[in-house]
LUMFI-136333 format. One record per residue: residue in three letters; x, y, z of N, C-alpha, C in turn. Coordinates in Angstrom, 2 decimals, always signed. Atoms other than C-alpha are relative to their C-alpha. Layout:
<atoms>
ATOM  code       nu       nv       nw      cau      cav      caw       cu       cv       cw
ATOM   Ala        X        Y        Z        X        Y        Z        X        Y        Z
...
</atoms>
This chain:
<atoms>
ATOM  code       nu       nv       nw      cau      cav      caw       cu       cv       cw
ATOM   Unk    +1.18    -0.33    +0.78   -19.74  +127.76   -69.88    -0.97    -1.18    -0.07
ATOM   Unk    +0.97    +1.56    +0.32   -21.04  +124.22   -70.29    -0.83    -0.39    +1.19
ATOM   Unk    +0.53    +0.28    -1.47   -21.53  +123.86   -66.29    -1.24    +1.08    -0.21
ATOM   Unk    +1.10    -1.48    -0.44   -23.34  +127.27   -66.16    -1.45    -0.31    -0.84
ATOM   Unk    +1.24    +0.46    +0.26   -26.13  +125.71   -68.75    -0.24    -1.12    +0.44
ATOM   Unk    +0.51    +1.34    -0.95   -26.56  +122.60   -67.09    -0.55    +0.62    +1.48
ATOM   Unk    +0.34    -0.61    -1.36   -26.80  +124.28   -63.94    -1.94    +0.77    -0.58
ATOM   Unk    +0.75    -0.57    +0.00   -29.49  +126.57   -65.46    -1.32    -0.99    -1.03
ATOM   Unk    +1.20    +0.81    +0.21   -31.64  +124.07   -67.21    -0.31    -0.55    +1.19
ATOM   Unk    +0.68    +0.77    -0.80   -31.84  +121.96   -64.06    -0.68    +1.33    +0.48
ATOM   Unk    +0.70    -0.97    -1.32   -32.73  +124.85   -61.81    -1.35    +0.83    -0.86
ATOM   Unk    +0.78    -0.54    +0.68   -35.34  +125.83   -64.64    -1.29    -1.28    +0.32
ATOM   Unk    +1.64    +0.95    -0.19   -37.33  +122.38   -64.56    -0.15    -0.66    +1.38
ATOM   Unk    +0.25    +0.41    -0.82   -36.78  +122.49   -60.80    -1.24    +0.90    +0.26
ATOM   Unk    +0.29    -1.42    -0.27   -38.69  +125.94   -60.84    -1.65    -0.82    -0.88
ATOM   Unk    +1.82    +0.14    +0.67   -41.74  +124.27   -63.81    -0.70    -1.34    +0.95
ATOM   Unk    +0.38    +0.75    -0.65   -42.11  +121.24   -61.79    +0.42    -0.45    +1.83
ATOM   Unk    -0.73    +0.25    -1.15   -41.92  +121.49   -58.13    +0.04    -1.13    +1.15
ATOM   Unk    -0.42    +1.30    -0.96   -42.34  +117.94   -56.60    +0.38    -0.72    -0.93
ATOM   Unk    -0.43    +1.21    +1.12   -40.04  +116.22   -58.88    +0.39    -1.28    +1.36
ATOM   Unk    +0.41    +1.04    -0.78   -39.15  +114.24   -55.83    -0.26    -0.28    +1.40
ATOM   Unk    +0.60    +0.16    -1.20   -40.92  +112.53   -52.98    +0.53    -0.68    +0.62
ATOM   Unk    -0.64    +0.80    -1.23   -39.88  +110.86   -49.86    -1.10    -0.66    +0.62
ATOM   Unk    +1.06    +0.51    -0.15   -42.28  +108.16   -49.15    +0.29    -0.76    +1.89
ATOM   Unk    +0.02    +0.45    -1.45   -42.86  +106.75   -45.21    -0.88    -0.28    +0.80
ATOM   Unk    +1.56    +0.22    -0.97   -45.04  +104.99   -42.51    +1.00    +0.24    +1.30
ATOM   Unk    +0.00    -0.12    -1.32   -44.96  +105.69   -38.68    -0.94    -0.79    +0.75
ATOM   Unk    +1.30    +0.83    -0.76   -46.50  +103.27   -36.52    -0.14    +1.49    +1.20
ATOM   Unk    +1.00    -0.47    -0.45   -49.06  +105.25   -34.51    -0.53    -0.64    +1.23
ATOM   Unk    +0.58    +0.46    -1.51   -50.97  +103.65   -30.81    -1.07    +0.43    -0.15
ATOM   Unk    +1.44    -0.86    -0.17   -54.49  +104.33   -30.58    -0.42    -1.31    +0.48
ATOM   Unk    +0.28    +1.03    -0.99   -55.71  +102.83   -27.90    +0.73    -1.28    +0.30
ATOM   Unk    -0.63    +1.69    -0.58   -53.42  +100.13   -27.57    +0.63    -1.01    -1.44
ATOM   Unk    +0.02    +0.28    +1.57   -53.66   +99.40   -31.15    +0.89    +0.32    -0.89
ATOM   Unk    -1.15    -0.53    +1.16   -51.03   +99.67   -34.06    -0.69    +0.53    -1.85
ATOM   Unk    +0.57    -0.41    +1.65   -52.14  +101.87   -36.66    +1.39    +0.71    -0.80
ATOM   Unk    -1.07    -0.83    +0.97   -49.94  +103.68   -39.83    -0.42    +0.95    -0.47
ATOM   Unk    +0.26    -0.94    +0.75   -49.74  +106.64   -40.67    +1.30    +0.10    -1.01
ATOM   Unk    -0.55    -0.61    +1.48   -48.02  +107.24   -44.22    -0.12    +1.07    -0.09
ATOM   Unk    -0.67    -1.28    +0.52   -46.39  +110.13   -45.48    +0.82    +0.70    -1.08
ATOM   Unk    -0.71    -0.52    +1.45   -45.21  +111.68   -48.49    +0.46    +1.38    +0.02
ATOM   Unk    -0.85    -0.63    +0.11   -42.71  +114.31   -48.49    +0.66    +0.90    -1.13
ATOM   Unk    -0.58    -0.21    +0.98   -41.47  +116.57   -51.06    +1.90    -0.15    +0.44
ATOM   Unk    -1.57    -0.22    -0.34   -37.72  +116.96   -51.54    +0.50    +1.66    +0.55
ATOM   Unk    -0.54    -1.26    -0.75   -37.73  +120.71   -50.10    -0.34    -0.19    +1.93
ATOM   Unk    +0.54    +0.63    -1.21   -39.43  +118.72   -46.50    -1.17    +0.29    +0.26
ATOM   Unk    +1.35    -0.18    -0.41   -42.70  +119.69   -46.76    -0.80    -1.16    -0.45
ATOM   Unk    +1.04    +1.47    -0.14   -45.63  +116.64   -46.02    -0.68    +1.06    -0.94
ATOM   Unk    +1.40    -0.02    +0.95   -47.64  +116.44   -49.02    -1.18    -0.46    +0.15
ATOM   Unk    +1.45    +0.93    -0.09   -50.07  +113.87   -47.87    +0.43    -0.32    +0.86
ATOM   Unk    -0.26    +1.37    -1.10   -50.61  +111.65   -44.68    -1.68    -0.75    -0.22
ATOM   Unk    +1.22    +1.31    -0.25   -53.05  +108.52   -44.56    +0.40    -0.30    +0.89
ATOM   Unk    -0.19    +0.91    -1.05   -53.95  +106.55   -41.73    -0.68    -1.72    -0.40
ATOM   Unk    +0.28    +1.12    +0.28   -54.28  +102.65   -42.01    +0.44    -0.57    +1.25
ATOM   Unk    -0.34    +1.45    -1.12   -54.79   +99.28   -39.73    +0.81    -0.52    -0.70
ATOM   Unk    -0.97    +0.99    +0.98   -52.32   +97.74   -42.32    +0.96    +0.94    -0.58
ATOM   Unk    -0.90    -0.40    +0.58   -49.44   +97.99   -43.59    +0.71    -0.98    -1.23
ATOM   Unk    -0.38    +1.20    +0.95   -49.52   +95.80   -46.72    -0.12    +1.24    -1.31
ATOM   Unk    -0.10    -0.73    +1.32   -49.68   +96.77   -50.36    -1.10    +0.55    -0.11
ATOM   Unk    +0.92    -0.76    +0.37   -52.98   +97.48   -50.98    -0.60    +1.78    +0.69
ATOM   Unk    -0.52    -1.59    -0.37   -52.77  +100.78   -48.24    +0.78    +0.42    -0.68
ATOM   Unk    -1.03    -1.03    +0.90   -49.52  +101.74   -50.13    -1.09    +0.57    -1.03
ATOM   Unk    +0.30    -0.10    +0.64   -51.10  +101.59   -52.81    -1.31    +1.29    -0.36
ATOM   Unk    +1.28    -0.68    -0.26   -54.17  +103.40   -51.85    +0.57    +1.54    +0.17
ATOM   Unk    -0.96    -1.21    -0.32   -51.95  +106.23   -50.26    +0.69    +0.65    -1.46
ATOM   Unk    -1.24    -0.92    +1.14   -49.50  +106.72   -53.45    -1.14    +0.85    -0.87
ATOM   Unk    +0.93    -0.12    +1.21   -52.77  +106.57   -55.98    -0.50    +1.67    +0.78
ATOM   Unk    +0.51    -1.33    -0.45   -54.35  +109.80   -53.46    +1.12    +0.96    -0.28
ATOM   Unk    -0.92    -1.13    +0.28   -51.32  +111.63   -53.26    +0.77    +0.29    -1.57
ATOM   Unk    -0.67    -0.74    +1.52   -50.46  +111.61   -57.17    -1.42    +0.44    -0.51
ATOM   Unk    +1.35    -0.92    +0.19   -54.28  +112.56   -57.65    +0.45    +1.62    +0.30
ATOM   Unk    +0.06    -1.32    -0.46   -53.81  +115.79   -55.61    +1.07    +0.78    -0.62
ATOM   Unk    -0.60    -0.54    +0.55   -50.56  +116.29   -57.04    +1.14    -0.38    -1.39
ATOM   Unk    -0.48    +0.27    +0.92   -49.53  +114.96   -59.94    +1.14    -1.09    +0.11
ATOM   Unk    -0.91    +0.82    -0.12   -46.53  +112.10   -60.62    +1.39    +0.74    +0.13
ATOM   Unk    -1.07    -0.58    -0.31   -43.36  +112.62   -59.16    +0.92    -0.77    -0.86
ATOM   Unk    -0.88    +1.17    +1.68   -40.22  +111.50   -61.97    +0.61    -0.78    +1.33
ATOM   Unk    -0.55    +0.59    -1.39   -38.11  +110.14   -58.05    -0.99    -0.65    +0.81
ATOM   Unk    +0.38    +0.03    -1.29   -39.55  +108.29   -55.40    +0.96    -0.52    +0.74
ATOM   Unk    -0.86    +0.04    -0.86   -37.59  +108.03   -52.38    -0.95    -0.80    +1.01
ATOM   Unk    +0.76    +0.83    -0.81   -38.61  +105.04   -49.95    +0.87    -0.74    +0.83
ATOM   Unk    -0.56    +1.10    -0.81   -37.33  +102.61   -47.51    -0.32    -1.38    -0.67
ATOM   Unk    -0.19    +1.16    +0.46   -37.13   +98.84   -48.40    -1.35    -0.89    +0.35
ATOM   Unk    +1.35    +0.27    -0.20   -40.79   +98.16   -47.22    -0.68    -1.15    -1.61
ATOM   Unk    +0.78    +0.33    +1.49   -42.06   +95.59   -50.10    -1.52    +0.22    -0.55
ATOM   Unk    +1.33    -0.36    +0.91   -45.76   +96.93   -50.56    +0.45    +1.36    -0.53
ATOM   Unk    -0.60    -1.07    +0.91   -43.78  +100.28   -51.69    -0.19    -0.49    -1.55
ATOM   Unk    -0.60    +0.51    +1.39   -42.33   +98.39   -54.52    -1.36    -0.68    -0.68
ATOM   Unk    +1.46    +0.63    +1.02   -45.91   +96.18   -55.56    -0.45    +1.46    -0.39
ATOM   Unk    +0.52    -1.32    +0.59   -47.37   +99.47   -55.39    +0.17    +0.55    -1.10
ATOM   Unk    -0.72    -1.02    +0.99   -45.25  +101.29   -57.60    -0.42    -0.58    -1.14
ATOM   Unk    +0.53    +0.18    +1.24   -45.44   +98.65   -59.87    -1.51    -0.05    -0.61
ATOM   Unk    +1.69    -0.64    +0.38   -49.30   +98.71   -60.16    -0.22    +1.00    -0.82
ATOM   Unk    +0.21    -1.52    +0.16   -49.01  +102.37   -60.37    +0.75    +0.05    -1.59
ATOM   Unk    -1.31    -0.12    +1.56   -45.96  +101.95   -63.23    +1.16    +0.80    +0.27
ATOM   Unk    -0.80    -1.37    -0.33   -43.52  +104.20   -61.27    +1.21    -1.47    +0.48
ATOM   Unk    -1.17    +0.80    -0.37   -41.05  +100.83   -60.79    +1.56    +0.47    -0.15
ATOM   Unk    -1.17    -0.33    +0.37   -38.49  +102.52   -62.54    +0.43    +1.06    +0.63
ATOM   Unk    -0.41    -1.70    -0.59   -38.59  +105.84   -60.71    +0.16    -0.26    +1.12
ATOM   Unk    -0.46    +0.62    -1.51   -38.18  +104.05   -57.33    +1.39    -0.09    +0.62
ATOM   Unk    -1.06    +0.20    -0.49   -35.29  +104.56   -54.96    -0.17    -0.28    +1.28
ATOM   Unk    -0.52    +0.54    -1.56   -33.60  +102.72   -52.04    +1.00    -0.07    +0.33
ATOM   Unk    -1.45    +0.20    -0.31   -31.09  +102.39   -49.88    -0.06    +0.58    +1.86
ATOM   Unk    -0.83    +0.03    -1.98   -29.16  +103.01   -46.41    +0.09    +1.79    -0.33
ATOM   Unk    +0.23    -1.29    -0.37   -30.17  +107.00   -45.21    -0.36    +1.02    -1.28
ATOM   Unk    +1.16    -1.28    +1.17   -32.01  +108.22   -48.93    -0.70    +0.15    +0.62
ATOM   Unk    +1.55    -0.55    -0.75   -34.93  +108.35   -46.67    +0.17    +0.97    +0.98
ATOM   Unk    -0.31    -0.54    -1.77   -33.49  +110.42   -43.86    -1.06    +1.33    +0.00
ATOM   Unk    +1.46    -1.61    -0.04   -36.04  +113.86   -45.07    -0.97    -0.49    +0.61
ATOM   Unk    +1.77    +0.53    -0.66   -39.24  +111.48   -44.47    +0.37    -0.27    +1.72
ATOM   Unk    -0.70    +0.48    -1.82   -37.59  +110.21   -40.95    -0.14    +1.34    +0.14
ATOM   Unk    +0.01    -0.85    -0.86   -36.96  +113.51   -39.90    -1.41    +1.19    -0.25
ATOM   Unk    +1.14    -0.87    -0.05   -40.34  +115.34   -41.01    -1.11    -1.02    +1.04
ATOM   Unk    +0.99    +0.26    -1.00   -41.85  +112.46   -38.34    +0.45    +0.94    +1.78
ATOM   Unk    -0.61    -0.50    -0.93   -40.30  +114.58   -35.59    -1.00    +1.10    +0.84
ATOM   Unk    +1.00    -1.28    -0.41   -42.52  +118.00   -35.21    -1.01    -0.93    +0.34
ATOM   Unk    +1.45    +0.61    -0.39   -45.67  +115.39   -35.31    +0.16    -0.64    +1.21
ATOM   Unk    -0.49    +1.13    -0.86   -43.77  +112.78   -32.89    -0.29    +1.10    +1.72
ATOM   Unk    -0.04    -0.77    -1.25   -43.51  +115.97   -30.37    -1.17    +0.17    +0.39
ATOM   Unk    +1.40    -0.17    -0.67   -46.95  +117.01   -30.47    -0.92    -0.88    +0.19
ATOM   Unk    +0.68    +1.48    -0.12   -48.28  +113.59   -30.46    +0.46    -0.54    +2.04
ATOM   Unk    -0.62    +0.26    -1.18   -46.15  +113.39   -27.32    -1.04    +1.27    +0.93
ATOM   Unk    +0.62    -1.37    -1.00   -48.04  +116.91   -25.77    -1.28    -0.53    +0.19
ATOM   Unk    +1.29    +0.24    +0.00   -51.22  +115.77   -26.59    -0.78    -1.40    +0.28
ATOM   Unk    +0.31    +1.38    -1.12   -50.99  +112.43   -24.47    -0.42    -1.03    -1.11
ATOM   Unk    +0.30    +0.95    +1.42   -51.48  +110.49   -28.17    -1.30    +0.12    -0.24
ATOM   Unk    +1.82    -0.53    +0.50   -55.39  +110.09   -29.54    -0.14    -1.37    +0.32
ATOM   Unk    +1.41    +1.42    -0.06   -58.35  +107.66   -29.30    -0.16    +0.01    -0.90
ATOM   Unk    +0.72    +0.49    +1.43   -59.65  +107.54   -32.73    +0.76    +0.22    -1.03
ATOM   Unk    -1.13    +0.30    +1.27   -57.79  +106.68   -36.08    -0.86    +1.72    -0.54
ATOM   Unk    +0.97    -0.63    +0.57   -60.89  +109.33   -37.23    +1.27    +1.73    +0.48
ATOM   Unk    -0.37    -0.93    -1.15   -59.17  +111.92   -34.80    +1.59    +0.34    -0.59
ATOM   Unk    -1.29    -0.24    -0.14   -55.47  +111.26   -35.86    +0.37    +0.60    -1.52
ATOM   Unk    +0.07    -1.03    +1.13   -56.06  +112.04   -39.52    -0.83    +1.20    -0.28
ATOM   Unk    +0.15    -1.18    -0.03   -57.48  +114.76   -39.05    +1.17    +1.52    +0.39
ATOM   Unk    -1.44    -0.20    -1.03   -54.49  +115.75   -36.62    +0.86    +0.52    -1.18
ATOM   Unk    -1.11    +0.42    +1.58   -52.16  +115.03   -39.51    -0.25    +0.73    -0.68
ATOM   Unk    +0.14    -1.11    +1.30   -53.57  +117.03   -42.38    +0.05    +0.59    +0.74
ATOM   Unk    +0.18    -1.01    +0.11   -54.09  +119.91   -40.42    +1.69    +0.49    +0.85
ATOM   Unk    -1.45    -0.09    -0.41   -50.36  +119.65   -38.52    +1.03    +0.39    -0.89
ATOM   Unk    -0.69    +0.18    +0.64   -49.08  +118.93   -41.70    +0.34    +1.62    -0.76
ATOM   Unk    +0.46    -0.94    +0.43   -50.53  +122.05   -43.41    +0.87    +1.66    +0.54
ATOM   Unk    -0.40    -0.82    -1.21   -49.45  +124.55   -40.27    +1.70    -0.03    +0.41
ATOM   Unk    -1.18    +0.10    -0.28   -46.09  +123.22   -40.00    +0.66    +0.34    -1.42
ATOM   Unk    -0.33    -0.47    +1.77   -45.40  +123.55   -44.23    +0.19    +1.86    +0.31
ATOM   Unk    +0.70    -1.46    -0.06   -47.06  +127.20   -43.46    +1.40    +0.58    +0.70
ATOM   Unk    -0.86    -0.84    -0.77   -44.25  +128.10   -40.58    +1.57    -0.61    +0.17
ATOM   Unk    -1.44    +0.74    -0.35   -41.31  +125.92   -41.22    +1.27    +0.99    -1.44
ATOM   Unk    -0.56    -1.25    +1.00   -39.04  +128.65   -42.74    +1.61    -0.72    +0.21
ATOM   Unk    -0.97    +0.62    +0.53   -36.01  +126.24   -42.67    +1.72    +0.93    +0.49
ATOM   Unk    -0.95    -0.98    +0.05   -33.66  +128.58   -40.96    +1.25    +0.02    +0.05
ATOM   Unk    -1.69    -0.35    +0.76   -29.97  +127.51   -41.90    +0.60    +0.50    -1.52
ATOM   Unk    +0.00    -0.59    +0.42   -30.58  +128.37   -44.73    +0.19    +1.65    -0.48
ATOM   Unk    +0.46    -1.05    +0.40   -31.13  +131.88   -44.81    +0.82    +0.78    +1.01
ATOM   Unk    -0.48    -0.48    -1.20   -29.39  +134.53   -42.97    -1.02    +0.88    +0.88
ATOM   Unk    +0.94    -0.45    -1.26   -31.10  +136.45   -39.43    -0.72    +0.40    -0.92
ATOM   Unk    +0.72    -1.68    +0.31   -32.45  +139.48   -41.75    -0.95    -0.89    -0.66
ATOM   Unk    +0.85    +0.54    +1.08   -34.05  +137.24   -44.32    -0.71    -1.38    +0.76
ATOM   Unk    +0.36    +0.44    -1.01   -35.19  +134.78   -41.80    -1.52    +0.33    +0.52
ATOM   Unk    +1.14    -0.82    -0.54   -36.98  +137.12   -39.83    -1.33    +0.57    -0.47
ATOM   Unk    +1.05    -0.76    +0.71   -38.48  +138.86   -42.42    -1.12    -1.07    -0.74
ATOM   Unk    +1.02    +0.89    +0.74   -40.06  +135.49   -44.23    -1.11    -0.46    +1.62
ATOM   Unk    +0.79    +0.66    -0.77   -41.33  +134.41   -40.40    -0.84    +1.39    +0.18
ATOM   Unk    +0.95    -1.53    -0.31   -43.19  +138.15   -39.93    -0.41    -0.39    -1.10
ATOM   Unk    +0.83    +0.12    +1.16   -44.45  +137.33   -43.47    -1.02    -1.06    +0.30
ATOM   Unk    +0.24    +0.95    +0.02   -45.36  +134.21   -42.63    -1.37    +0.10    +1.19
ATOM   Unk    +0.65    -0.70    -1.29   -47.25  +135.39   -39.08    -1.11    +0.86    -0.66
ATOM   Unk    +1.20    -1.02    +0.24   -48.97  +138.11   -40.75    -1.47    -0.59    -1.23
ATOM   Unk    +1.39    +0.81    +1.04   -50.98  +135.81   -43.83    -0.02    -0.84    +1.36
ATOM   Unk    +0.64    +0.98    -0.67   -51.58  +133.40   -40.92    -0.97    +0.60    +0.70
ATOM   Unk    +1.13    -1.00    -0.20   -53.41  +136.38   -38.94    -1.08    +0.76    -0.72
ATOM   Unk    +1.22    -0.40    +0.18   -55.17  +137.55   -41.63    -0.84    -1.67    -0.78
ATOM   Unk    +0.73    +0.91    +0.25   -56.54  +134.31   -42.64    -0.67    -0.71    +1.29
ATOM   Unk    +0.81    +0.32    -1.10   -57.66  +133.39   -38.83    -1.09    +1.22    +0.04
ATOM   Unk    +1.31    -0.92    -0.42   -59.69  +136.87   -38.69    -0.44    +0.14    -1.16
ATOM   Unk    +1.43    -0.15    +1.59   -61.18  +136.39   -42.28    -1.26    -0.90    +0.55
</atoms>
């Protein structure tokens, strides 16, 4: 009895607040020859919340990055990061020091949501302009959220039926 309300409060204020936590990450990037970052923020179900692009990879980008993405969506109570130290200035700036986590494979969601981008970054012979790659990014990010139906989850029937759901708002929002 005691489990069964614990269970059902969490899964209640997973349900009022749904990025309780984020998975924070940079990818070095090439453009032209050049080392740029793109940052990434992650919820904990794997969908990219935000990407920035930066020539740096010091605190004041983190910083810049976290401050946009808790604008758009509010403060997350977790963050999930790698051992990067402008994370950590950041945070504290921000005041989120305490809600900060690290360690050996907490990050492995943000690592593996660079993967889908890594491929088509690979198709599309990489970019020329930083201008070019965030653009790339939000709208990859967006499109891949939209059709990533997560399918071990779910069995064939229910599967199928969320990607035909999923197909059919994407068609009628291209011919609106």
């Amino acid at each position: 009895m005691f489990a069964a309300e614990i269970r059902r409060n969490r899964v209640s204020r997973m349900r009022s607040y749904s990025n309780w936590q984020w998975h924070l990450d940079e990818v070095f990037v090439k453009i032209n020859g050049e080392t740029h970052y793109l940052w990434r923020a992650v919820d904990h179900e794997g969908e990219v919340l935000e990407s920035y692009v930066t020539k740096r990879r010091d605190c004041k980008a983190a910083l810049k990055f976290f401050k946009k993405a808790m604008k758009r969506y509010g403060g997350p109570e977790v963050v999930v990061m790698d051992k990067l130290r402008s994370y950590g200035a950041a945070m504290k700036v921000v005041g989120n020091a305490d809600r900060q986590e690290t360690g050996r494979w907490v990050n492995n969601r943000a690592e593996n949501s660079h993967l889908p981008f890594r491929r088509r970054e690979r198709a599309m012979l990489r970019f020329r302009q930083m201008r070019c790659l965030q653009k790339f990014a939000a709208v990859h990010s967006s499109v891949h959220n939209h059709f990533n139906q997560e399918r071990h989850f779910y069995s064939r029937d229910n599967f199928k039926f969320n990607r035909t759901a999923a197909l059919t708002e994407w068609r009628q929002l291209l011919s609106a």
